[in-house]
C-alpha positions as CSV (number, residue, x, y, z in Angstrom):
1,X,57.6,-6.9,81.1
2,X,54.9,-4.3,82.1
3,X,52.3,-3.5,79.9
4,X,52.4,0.3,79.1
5,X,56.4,-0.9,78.2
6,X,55.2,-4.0,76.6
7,X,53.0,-1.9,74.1
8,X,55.0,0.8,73.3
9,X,57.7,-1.6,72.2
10,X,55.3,-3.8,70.0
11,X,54.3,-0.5,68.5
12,X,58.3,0.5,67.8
13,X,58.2,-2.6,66.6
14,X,55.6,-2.5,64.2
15,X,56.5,1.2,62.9
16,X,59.7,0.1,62.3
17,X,58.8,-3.2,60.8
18,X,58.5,-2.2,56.9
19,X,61.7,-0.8,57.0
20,X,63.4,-4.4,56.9
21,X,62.5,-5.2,53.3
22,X,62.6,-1.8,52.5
23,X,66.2,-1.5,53.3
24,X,66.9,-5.3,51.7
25,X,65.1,-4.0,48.8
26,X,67.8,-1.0,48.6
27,X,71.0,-2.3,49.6
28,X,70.0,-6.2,47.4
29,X,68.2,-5.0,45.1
30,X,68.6,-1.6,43.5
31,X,66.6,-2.0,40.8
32,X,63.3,-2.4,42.4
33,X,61.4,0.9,42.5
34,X,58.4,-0.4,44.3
35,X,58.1,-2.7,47.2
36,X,55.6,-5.3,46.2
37,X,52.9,-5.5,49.3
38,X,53.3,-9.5,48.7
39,X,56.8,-9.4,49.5
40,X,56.3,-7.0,52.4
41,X,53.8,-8.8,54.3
42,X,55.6,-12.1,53.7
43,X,58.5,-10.4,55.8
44,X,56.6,-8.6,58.3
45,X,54.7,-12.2,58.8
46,X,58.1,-13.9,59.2
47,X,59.2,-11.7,61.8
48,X,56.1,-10.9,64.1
49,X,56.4,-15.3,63.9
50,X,60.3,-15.6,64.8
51,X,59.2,-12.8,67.4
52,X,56.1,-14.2,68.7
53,X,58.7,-17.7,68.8
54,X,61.6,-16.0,70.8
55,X,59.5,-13.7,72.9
56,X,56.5,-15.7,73.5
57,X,56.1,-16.0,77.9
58,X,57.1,-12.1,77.8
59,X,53.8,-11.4,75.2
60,X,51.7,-11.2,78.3
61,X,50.9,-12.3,81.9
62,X,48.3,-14.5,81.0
63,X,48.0,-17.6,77.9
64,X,44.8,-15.3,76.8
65,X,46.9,-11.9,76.9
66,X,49.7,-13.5,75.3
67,X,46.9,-15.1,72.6
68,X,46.0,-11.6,72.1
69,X,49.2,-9.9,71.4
70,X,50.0,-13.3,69.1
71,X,46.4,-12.5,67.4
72,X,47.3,-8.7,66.9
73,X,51.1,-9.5,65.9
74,X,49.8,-11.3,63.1
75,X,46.9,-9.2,61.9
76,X,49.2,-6.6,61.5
77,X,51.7,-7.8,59.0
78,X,48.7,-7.5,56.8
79,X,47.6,-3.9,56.6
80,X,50.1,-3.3,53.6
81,X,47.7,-4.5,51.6
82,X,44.8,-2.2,52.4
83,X,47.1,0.8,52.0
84,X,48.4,-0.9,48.5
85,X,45.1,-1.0,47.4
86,X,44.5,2.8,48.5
87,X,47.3,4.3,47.0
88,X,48.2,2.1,44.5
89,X,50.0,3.2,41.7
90,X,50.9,6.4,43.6
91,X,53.9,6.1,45.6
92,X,55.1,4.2,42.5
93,X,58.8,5.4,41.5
94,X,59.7,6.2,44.8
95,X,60.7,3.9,47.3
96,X,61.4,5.8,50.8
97,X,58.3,7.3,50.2
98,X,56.5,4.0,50.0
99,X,58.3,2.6,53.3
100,X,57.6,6.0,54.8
101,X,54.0,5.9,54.1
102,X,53.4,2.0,55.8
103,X,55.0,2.9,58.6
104,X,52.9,6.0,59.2
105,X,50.0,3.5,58.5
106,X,51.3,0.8,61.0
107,X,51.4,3.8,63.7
108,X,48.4,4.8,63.0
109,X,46.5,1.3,63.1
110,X,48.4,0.0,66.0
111,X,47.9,3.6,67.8
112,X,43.9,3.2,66.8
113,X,43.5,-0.5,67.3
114,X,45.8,-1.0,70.6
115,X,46.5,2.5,72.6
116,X,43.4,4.6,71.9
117,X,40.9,2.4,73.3
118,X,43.4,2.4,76.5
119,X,43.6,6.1,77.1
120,X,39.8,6.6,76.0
121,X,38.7,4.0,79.2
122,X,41.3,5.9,81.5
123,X,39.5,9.4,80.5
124,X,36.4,8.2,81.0
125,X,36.9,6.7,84.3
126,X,39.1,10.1,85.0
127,X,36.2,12.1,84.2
128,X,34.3,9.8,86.6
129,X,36.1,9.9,89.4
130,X,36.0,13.5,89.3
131,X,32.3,13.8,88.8
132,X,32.0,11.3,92.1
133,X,34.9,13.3,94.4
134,X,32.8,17.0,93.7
135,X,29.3,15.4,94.0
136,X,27.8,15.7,90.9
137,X,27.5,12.5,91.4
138,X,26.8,9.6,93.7
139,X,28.6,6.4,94.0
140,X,26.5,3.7,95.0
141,X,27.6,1.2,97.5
142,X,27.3,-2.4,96.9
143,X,24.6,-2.6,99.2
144,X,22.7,0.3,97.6
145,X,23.3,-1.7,94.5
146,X,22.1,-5.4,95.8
147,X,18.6,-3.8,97.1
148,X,18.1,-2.4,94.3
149,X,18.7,-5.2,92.3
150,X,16.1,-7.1,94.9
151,X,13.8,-4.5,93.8
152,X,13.8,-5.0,90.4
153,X,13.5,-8.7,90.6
154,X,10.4,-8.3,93.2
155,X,8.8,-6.0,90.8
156,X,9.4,-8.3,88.0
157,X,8.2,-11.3,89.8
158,X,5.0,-9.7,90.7
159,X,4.1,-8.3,87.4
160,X,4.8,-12.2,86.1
161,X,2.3,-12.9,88.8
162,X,-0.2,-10.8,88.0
163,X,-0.2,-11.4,84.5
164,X,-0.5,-15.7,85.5
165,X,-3.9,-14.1,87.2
């Protein structure tokens, strides 16, 4: 699976993730007004697990990358409880509200935590390449960068030198 597809499903994924107990919640158990953030990160653990299981070479291309994306799947299931603790008491009474509310919050972690660091590196280096192509700028070769590397080594070993003195 490529990347940029591999993310964007993880993070349809994870949006749509607290929707599962909310909807067992509804159809199982009418009575409940509130979704208990106990209950709802016990599911969301148990499937990012059955999903890390099932889906586990196509996490990544590498055993770190697919460590990663492990790491991540779990961390997730647990930032109910953060946005429990925020709002507690006030989505109380209304139940598609609640569900509405974590999944804007697991959009907006996974998008914070997992895509904007992406597209902040790719502007940069956009912004880079740009400044380098028009000449505001200079690109230094690897030689340029080796010599003066020697450079500052040499100058380093003679001030040592002269402080031995």
């Amino acid at each position: 699976m490529k990347t940029k597809r591999r993310k964007i499903l993880l993070l349809c994924m994870q949006v749509l993730l607290p929707v599962v107990p909310g909807l067992w919640t509804v159809l199982f158990r009418p009575e409940t007004a509130a979704l208990s953030p106990r209950m709802l990160v016990t599911w969301m653990l148990c499937l990012n697990l059955l999903f890390i299981l099932i889906y586990w070479r196509r996490l990544g291309w590498s055993r770190s990358e697919r460590l990663d994306t492990a790491l991540l799947l779990v961390l997730f299931c647990f930032f109910p409880l953060p946005g429990h603790w925020l709002l507690d008491g006030m989505l109380d009474g209304s139940l598609w509200l609640q569900i509405a509310f974590y999944c804007m919050m697991q959009a907006g972690f996974y998008v914070a935590i997992v895509l904007a660091p992406d597209w902040v590196g790719r502007f940069q280096q956009r912004r880079y390449e740009e400044r380098v192509l028009s000449g505001r700028e200079k690109f230094e070769s690897r030689k340029e960068v080796m010599k003066a590397r020697e450079e500052r080594e040499k100058s380093a070993n003679d001030s040592k030198s002269g402080e031995k003195r």
